[in-house]
C-alpha positions in Angstrom: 3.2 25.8 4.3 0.1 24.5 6.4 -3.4 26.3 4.9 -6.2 25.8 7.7 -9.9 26.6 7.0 -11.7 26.5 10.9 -14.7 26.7 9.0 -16.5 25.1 6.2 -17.3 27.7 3.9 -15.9 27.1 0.2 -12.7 29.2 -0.4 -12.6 31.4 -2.9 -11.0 30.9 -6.2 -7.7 31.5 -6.1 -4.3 31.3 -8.9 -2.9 27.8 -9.3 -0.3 27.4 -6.6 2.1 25.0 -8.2 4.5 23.9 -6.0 8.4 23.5 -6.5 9.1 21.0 -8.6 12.6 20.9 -9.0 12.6 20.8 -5.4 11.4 17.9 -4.2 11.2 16.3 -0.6 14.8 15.6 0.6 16.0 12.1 0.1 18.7 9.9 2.6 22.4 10.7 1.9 23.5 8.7 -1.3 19.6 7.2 -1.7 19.0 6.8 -5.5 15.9 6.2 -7.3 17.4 3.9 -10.0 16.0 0.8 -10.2 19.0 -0.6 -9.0 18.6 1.4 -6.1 14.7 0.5 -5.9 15.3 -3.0 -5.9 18.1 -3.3 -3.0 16.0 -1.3 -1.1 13.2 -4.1 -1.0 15.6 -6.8 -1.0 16.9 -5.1 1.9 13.2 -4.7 3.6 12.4 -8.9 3.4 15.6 -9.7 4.9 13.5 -10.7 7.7 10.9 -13.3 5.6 14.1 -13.6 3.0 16.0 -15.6 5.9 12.8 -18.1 6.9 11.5 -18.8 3.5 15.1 -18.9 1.4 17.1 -20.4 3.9 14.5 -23.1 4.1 14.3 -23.2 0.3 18.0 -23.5 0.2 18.2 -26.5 1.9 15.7 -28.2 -0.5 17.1 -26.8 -3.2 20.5 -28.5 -2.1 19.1 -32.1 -1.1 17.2 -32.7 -3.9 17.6 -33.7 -7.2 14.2 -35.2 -8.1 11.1 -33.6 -6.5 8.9 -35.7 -4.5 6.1 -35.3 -2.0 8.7 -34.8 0.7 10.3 -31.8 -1.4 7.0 -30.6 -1.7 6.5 -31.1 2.2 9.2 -29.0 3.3 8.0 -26.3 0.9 4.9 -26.0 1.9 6.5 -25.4 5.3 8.8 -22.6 4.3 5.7 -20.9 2.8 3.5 -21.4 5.4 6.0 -19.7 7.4 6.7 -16.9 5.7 2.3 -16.3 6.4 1.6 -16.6 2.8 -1.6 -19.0 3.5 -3.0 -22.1 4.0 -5.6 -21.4 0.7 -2.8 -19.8 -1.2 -0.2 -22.2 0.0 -2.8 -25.4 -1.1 -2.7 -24.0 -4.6 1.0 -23.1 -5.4 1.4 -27.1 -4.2 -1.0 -28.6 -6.6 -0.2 -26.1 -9.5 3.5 -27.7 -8.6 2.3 -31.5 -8.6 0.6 -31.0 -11.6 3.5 -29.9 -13.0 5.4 -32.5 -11.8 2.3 -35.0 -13.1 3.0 -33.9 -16.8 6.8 -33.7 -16.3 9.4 -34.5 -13.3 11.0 -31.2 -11.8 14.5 -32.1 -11.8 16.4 -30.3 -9.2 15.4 -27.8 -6.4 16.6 -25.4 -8.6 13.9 -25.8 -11.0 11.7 -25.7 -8.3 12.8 -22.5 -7.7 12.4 -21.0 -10.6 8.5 -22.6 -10.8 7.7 -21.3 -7.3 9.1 -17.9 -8.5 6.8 -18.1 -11.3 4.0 -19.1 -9.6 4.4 -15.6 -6.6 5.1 -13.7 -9.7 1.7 -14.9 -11.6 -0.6 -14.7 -8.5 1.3 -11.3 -7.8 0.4 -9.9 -11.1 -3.2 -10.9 -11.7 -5.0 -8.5 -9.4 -2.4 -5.6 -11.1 -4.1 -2.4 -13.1 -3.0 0.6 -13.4 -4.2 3.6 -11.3 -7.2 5.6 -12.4 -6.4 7.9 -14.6 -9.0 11.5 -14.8 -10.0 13.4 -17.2 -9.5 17.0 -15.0 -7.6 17.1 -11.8 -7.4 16.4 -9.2 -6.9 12.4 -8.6 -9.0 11.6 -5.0 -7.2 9.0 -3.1 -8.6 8.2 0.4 -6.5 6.3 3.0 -8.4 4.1 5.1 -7.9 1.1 7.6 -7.7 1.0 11.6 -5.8 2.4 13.8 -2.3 2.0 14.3 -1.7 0.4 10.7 0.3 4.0 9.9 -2.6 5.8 7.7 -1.1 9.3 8.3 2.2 8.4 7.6 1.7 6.7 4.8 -0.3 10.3 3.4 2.8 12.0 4.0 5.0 9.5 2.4 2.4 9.5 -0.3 2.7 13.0 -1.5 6.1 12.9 -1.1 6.2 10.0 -3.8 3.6 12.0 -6.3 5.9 15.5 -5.4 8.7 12.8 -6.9 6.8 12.1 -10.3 6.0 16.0 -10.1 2.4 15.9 -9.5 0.9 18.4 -7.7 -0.5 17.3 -4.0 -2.8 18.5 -1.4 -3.4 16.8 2.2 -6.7 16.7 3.4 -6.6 15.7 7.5 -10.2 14.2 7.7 -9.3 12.3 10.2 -10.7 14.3 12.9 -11.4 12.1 15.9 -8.1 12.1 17.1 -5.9 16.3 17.5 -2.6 13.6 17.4 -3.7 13.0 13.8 -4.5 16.3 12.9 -1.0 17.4 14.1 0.2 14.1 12.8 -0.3 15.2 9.5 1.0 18.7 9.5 4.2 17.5 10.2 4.3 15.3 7.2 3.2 18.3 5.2 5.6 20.6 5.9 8.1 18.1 5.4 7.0 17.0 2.0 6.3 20.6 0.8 2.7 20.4 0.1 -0.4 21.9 2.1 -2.9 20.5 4.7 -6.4 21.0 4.8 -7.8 21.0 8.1 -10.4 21.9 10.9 -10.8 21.6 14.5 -10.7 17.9 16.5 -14.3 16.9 16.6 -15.7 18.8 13.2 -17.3 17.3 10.6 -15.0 15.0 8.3 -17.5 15.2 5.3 -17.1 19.4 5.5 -13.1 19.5 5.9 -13.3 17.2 2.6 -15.5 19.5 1.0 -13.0 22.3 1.7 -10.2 20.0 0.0 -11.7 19.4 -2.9 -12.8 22.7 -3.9 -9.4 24.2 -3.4 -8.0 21.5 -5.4 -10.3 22.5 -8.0 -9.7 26.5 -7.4 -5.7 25.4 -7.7 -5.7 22.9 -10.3 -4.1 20.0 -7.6 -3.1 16.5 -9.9 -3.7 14.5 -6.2 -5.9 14.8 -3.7 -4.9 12.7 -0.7 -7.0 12.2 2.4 -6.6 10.9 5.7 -9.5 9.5 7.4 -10.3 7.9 11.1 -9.2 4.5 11.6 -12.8 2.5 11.1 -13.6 -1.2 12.5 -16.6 -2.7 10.7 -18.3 -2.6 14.2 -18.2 1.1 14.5 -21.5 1.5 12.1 -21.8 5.1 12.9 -17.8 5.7 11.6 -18.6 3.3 8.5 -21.4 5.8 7.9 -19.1 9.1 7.7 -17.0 7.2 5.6 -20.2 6.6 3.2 -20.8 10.6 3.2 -17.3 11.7 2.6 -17.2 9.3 -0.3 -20.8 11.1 -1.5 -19.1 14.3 -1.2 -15.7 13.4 -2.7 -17.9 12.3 -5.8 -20.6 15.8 -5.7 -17.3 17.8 -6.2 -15.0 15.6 -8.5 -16.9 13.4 -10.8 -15.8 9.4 -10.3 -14.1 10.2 -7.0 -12.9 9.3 -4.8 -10.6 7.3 -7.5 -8.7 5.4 -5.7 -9.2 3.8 -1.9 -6.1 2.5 -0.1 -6.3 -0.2 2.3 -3.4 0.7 4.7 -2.6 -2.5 6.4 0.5 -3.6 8.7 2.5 -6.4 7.6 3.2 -7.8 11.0 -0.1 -8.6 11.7 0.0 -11.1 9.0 -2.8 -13.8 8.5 -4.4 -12.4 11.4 -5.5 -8.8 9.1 -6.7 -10.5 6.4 -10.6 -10.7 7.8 -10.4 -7.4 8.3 -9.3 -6.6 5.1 -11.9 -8.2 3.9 -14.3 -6.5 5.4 -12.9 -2.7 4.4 -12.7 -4.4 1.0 -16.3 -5.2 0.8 -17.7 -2.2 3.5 -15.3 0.7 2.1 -14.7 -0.5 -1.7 -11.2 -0.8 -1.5 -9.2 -0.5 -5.0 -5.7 -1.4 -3.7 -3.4 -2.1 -1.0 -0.4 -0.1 1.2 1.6 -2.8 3.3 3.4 -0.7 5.9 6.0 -2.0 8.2 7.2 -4.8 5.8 10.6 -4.4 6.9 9.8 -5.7 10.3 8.5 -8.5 9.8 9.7 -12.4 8.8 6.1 -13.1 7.1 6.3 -10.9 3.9 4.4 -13.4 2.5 1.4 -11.8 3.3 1.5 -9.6 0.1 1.0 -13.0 -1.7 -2.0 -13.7 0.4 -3.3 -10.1 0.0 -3.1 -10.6 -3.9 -4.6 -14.1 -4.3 -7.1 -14.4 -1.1 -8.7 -10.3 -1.7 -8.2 -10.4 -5.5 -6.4 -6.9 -4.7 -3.1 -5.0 -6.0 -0.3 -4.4 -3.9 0.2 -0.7 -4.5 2.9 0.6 -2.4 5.0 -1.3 0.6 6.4 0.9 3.6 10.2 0.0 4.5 11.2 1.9 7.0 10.4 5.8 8.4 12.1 8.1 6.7 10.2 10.1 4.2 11.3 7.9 0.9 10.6 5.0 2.9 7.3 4.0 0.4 8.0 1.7 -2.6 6.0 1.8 -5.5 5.1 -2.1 -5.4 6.9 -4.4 -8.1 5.4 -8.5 -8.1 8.7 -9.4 -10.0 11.4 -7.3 -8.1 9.3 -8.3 -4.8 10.0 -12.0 -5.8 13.1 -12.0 -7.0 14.0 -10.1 -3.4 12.8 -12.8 -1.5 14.3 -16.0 -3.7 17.2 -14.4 -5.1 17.2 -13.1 -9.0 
């Protein structure tokens, strides 16, 4: 069901429309949500960066039975291919010779398991949970450039909070572009929840301000929004992102909660500056790493985690509607080196 306000007048109070809960969006034939079922499915999505970094690992692993600088050599190739960093690369090394300083590392297989620990601890560090509010609804914006799958991502997103059955309402503030307008109303009706929209060209700040206050009138747990794709160039877009978080925060108190980085894994190394700059332009909170199933340098989630001191908070696998992981450091880890 698709709710459009063409204007920007506040709509009026309404009942609480809770939506379905014991239907939720419709899963793949035979998907499960066990944590089994979790865990194959991202062992599944690095198969990619599984085969350059393990297979590379494996070898060491087999040749060596006392680590030396030539081990460590070959290791910091595997890792460097896999695009988790020069910087982040440089420290797992040393942590490792200093390791190896206090007490020999006998056997690639006890490198492994120190390698794992290290991913796992750098993984972890930046972790917290989501913001928590006092009275609904939750304000998540979705930000990032074009192309990096922003609207999808809001769909798969409310499908995930239908799952843990939260309440959800689109917001399609992303309104420089009809394709993403429409965009969005498909991933609405597919995940049962409503879209809150206007015309292409109107003002993003207003359509926000519709959002929120019939989240309010409808007691909504999560408010997600999708907003233009914004270079750190394009001052003027940087600007309207400024208002609608001024707005966001008028109408819900501490909002918007949390802002998502939506970032494409394939780009690797090469998005990291401008991640850095949404991080520091946009006040990012955490990370969505789309399209990590097509890529062999899902290593980039370690980078992301040491190199912009941010949480991983969800990873897109494929593009079906479940296709968004909740992010786990240790069942990422153990996907890519084996458990």
């Amino acid at each position: 069901m698709i709710t459009l306000f063409t204007g920007y007048d506040t709509p009026e109070p309404e009942e609480k429309k809770k939506q379905d809960k014991a239907s939720p969006p419709e899963t793949r034939e035979g998907e499960t949500a066990s944590k089994g079922g979790i865990f194959a499915r991202m062992r599944e999505a690095v198969t990619r960066t599984r085969e350059t970094l393990s297979t590379r690992i494996e070898g060491i692993v087999a040749l060596t039975r006392t680590v030396d600088e030539s081990s460590l050599a070959d290791l910091e190739t595997a890792l460097l291919s896999s695009d988790i960093g020069v910087q982040t690369t440089n420290e797992i090394l040393e942590a490792l010779r200093e390791r190896a300083r206090r007490r020999a590392i006998e056997g690639g297989e006890e490198l492994r398991d120190l390698l794992k620990a290290q991913l796992r601890a750098i993984l972890e560090a930046p972790q917290r949970p989501m913001v928590e509010v006092a009275r609904p609804p939750r304000v998540t914006f979705l930000v990032g450039v074009n192309g990096t799958g922003k609207t999808t991502t809001s769909g798969k997103l409310a499908a995930w909070y239908r799952g843990q059955e939260r309440t959800v309402l689109l917001c399609a503030a992303d309104t420089f572009r009809a394709a993403a307008i429409e965009q969005l109303e498909v991933w609405a009706a597919r995940s049962g929840v409503d879209v809150i929209k206007t015309r292409q060209g109107g003002d993003p700040a207003a359509v926000l301000y519709d959002a929120a206050t019939a989240s309010k009138a409808r007691n909504i747990d999560e408010l997600i929004v999708d907003t233009a794709g914004r270079l750190h160039t394009k001052t003027g877009l940087m600007d309207e992102l400024d208002k609608m978080r001024r707005t966001a925060n008028r109408l819900v108190p501490g909002a918007p909660h949390e802002v998502l980085l939506v970032m494409d894994a394939t780009t690797g190394q090469n998005g990291l500056q401008q991640a850095r700059l949404f991080t520091q332009l946009a006040g990012a909170t955490g990370i969505v790493l789309t399209k990590l199933d097509g890529t062999a340098k899902g290593g980039i989630a370690v980078a992301i985690a040491r190199e912009l001191n941010l949480p991983v908070r969800f990873v897109g696998v494929g593009e079906q509607m479940t296709d968004l992981l909740e992010f786990s450091p240790a069942e990422f880890v153990d996907a890519l080196l084996g458990s």
